[in-house]
C-alpha positions in Angstrom: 12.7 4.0 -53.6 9.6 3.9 -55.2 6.1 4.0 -53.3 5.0 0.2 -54.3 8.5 -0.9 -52.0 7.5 1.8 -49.4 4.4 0.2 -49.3 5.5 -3.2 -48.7 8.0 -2.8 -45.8 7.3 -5.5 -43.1 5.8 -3.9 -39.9 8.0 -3.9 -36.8 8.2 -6.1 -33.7 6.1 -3.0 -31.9 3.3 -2.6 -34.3 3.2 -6.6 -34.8 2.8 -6.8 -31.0 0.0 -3.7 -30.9 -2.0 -5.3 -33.2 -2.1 -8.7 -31.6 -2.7 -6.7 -28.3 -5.6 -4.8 -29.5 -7.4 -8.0 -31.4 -7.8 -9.3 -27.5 -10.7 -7.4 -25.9 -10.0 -9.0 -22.5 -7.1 -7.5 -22.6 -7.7 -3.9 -23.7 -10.2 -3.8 -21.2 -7.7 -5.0 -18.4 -5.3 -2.0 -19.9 -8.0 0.4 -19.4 -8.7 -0.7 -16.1 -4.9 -0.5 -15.0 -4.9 3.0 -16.9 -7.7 4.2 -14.8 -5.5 3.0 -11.7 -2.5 5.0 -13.1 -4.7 8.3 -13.6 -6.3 8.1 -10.5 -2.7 7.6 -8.4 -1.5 11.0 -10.7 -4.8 12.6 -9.4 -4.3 12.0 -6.0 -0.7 13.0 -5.9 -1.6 16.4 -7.6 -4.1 16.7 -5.2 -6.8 17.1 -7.4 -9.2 13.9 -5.5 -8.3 12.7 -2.0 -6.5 15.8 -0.4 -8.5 16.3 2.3 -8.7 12.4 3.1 -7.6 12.3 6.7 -10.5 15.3 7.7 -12.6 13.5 9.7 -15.9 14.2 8.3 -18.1 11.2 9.8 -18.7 9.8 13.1 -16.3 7.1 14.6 -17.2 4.1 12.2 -20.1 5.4 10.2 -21.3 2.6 8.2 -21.9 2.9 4.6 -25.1 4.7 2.9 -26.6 1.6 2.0 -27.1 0.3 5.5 -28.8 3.6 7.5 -27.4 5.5 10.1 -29.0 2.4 12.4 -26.2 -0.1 11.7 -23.5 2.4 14.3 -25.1 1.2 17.1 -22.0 1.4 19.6 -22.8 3.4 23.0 -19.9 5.8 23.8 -22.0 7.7 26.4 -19.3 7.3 29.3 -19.9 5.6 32.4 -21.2 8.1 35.2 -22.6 7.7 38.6 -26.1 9.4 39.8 -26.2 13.2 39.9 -26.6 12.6 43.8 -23.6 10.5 43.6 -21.7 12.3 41.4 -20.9 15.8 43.8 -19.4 13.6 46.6 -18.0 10.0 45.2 -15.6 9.2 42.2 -17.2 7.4 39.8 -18.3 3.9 39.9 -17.5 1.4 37.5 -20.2 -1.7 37.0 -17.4 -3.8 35.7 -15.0 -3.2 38.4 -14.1 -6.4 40.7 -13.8 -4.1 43.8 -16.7 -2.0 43.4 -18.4 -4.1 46.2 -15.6 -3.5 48.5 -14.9 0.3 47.6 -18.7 1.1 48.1 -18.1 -0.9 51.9 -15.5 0.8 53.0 -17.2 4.6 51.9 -19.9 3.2 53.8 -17.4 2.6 56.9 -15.9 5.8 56.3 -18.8 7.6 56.8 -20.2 6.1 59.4 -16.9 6.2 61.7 -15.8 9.6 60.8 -16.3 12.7 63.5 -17.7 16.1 64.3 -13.8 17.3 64.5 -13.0 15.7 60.9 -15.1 17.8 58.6 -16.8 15.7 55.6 -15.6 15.6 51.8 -18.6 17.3 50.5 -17.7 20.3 52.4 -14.1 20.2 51.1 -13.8 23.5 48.9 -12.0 22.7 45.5 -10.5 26.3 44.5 -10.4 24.9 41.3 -14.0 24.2 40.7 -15.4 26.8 39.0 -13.0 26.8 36.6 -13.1 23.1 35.9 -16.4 23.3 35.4 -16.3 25.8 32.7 -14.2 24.1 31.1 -15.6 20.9 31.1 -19.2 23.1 29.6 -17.1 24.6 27.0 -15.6 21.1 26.3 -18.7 19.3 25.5 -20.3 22.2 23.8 -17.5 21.8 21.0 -18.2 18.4 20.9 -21.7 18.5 20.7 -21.0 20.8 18.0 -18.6 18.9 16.3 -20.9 15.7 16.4 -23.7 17.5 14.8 -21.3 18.5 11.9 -20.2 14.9 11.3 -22.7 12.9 9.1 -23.9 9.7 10.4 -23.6 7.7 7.1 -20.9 8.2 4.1 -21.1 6.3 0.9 -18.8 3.0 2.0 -18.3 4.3 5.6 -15.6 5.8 7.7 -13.4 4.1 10.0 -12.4 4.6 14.2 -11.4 8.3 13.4 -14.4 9.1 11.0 -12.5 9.6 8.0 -14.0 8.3 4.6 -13.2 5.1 3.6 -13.5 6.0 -0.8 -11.1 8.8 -0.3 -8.5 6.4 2.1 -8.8 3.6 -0.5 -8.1 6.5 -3.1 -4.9 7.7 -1.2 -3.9 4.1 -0.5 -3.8 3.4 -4.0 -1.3 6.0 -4.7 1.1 4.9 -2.2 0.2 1.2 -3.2 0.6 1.6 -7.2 3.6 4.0 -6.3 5.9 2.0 -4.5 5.2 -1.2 -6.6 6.0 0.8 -10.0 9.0 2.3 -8.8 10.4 -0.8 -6.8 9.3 -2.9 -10.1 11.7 0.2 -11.8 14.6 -0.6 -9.7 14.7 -4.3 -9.9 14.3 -4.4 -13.8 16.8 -1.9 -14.5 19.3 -3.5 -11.7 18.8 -7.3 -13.0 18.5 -6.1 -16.6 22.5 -4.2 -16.3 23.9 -7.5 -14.1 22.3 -10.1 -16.2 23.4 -8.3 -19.4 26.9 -8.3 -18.0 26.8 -11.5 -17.3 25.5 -12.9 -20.5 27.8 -10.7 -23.1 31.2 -10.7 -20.8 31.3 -14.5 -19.8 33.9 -16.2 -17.9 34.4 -15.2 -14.6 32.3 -12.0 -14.7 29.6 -14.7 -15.5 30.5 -16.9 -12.4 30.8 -13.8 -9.9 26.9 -12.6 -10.9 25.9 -16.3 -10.8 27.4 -16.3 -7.3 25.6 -13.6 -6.1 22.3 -14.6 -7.8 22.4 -17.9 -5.9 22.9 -16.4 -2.6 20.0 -14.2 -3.0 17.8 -17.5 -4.4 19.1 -19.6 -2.0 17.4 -17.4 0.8 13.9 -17.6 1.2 11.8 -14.5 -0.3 10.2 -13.4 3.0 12.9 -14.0 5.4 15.2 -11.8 2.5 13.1 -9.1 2.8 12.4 -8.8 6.5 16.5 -9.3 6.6 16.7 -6.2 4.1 13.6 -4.5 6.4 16.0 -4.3 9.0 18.9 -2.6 7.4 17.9 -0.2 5.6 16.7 3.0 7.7 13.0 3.3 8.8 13.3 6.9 8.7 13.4 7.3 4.6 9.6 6.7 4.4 8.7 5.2 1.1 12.2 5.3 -0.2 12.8 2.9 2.1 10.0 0.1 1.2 11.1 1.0 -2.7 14.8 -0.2 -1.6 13.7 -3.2 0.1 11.8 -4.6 -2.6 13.9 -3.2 -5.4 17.0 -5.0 -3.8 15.0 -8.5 -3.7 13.4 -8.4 -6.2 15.8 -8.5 -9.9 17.0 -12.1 -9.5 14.2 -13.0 -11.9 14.9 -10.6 -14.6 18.9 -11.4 -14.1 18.4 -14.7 -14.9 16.1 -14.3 -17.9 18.6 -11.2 -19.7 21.4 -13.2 -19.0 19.7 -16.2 -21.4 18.8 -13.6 -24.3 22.5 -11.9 -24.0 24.0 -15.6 -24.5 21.7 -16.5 -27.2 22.2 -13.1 -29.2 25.9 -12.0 -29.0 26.8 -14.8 -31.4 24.2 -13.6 -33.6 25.8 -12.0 -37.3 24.5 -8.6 -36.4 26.6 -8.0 -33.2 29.5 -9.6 -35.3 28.9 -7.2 -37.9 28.9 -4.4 -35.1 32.2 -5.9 -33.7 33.4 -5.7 -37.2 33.2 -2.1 -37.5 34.3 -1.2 -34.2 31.4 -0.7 -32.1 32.3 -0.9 -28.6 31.4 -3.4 -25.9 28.8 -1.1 -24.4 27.4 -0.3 -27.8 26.9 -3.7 -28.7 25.0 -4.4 -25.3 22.6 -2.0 -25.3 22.1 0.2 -28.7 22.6 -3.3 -30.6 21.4 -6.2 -28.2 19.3 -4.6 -25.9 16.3 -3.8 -28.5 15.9 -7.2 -29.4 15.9 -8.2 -25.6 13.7 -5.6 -24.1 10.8 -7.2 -24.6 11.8 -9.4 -22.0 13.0 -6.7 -19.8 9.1 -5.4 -20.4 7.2 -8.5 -19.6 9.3 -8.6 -16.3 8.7 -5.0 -15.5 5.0 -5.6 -15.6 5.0 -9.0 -13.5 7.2 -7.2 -10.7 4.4 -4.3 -10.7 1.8 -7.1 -9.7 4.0 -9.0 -7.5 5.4 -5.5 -5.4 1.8 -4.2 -4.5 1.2 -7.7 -3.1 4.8 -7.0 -1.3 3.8 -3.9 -0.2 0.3 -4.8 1.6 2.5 -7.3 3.1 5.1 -5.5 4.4 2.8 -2.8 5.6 0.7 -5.4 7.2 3.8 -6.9 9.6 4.6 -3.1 10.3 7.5 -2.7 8.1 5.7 -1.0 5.6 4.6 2.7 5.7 5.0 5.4 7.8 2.1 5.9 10.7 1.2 9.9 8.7 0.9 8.0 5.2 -1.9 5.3 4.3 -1.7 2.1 2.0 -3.7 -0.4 1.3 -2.0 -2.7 3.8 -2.4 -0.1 6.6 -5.5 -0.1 5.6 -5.9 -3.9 6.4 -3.8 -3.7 9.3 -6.4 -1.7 10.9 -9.7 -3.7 9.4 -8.5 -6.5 11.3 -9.3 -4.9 14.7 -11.9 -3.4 13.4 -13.8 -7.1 12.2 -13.9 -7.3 15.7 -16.8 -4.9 16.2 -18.2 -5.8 13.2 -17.6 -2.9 11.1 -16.2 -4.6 7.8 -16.5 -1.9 5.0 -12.4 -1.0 5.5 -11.4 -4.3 5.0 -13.7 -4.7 1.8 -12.9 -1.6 0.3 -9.2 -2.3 0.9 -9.9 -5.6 -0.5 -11.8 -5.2 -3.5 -9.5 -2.1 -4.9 -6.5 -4.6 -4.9 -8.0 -7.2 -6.3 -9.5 -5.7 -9.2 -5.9 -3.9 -9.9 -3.7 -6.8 -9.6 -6.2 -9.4 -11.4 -6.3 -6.1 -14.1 -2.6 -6.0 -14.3 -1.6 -10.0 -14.8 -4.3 -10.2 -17.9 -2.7 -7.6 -19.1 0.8 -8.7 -18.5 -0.5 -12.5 -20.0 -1.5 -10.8 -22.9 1.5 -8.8 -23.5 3.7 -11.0 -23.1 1.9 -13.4 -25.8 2.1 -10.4 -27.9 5.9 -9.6 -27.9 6.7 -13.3 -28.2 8.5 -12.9 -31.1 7.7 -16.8 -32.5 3.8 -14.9 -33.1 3.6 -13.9 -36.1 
């Protein structure tokens, strides 16, 4: 073969499909925006950024740099009587509905009791001393601690003081995790059914269908809180992967099971039949390359759609366990705190998935224009 012929060999469906990806800046900068994502999940894992994310280095709710130490203006001094008040009484509560009565009835208590009955302040607690070292050596460590907490981080801390960039850093890896692998497990699961369906026919064809109408023919949230409840609690984020992984394929089943009808009448699977390929040979060293584009564009769509799953599920309280954090825990808990006005959870939360799933669909849009084989 001679180097002018070398020369002039068409480029595959893959470099056809990197070219047309690359010409689109939009979405080059959405892929490096979704790599980014990616990198930062494998540094968290490792351990290399976010590993010491649930220290509590902040006080309870610190707000964000930005806005001064000024905007935590919640009193936790506890409620306490008057020093005088304070040897001989329990406390008294301002917001107490019987705190008119109670202070009556001390008042009758005193007045009626006798010389014989010896009064409460000269009860001798043999406990006292001790109690009261311990209640010194209690609020020294706090004090202490308090003065080692800062008073401001750079987006804030939440109820326990831990910072909010290095949660929404952790969260993303559980987040990006369990959508990836779940997207994994659907694809692969609707890719091998719909691929039987498609090639075999007949009545392997109308037992898949079958089952692919029961699962459509169930609505997508009551399926999964349905699945939420049978698969075991206890397998952490195994157990969200399942639950979306097992809900989630009917999409991709339906779409292989087109492209396996369309190509196995096509001459090069009969020229594979003709020289004795087998059946799974034909499927999936034959069929399956010109198909996987498909299988691709699905796999990226189900990414998307699983975070979204996963905030959701984690939200309702099906989601991750309480020692883990996601970005729907993360929610879950900025709801409460909107109350008091402390917001920078919820927008951090917020703002990370939003940037990473808007990232990911230009970037599946795009790729799928790409590998659309009628481009050319």
């Amino acid at each position: 073969m001679t180097a002018s012929a070398i020369g002039n060999d068409s480029p595959g469906l893959w470099i056809l499909a990197w070219r047309r990806l690359r010409s689109d800046r939009l979405a080059m900068a959405a892929m490096a925006i979704v790599l980014a994502f990616l990198l930062l999940m494998l540094a968290s894992a490792s351990g290399l950024v976010a590993a010491d994310w649930s220290k509590e280095v902040g006080v309870n709710y610190a707000p964000p740099g930005f806005l001064g130490s000024h905007a935590d203006a919640i009193d936790r001094t506890p409620l306490r009587d008057t020093p005088a008040e304070a040897d001989n009484q329990p406390g008294v509560n301002p917001l107490d509905p019987l705190a008119a009565d109670l202070a009556a009835l001390r008042e009758e208590r005193s007045s009626t009791s006798t010389s014989s009955s010896p009064p409460l302040s000269s009860i001798v607690d043999p406990l006292a001393e001790e109690l009261r070292e311990i209640h010194a050596a209690a609020s020294n460590s706090a004090a202490t601690t308090n003065l080692q907490r800062r008073t401001t981080l750079p987006f804030g801390a939440d109820k326990w003081g831990r910072d909010i960039v290095q949660k929404t850093i952790k969260g993303s890896e559980t987040s990006i995790f369990v959508g990836l692998v779940a997207a994994l497990v659907a694809t692969v699961l609707g890719t091998l059914l719909g691929a039987l369906a498609g090639y075999f026919g007949k009545w392997v064809d109308d037992l898949l269908n079958w089952f692919y109408s029961i699962f459509t023919s169930i609505p997508y949230l009551l399926l999964i809180l349905a699945i939420a409840a049978v698969v075991p609690k206890n397998k952490g984020l195994l157990s969200i992967v399942l639950i979306l992984g097992l809900t989630g394929w009917t999409g991709v089943f339906r779409l292989v099971r087109a492209e396996y009808m369309k190509h196995k009448s096509r001459e090069y699977v009969q020229a594979a039949d003709a020289i004795g390929a087998s059946d799974m040979r034909k499927m999936f060293i034959h069929i399956f390359p010109n198909v996987s584009h498909v299988a691709l564009v699905q796999l990226s769509i189900l990414v998307v759609g699983f975070i979204k799953s996963e905030v959701i599920l984690s939200f309702l309280g099906f989601g991750v366990p309480v020692d883990a954090v996601s970005w729907g825990s993360m929610l879950n808990e900025a709801q409460n705190e909107l109350i008091l006005g402390k917001w920078w959870q919820l927008v951090a939360a917020s703002s990370a998935m939003a940037l990473l799933v808007t990232a990911f669909s230009l970037f599946t849009d795009a790729l799928r224009d790409a590998l659309d084989p009628k481009l050319k």
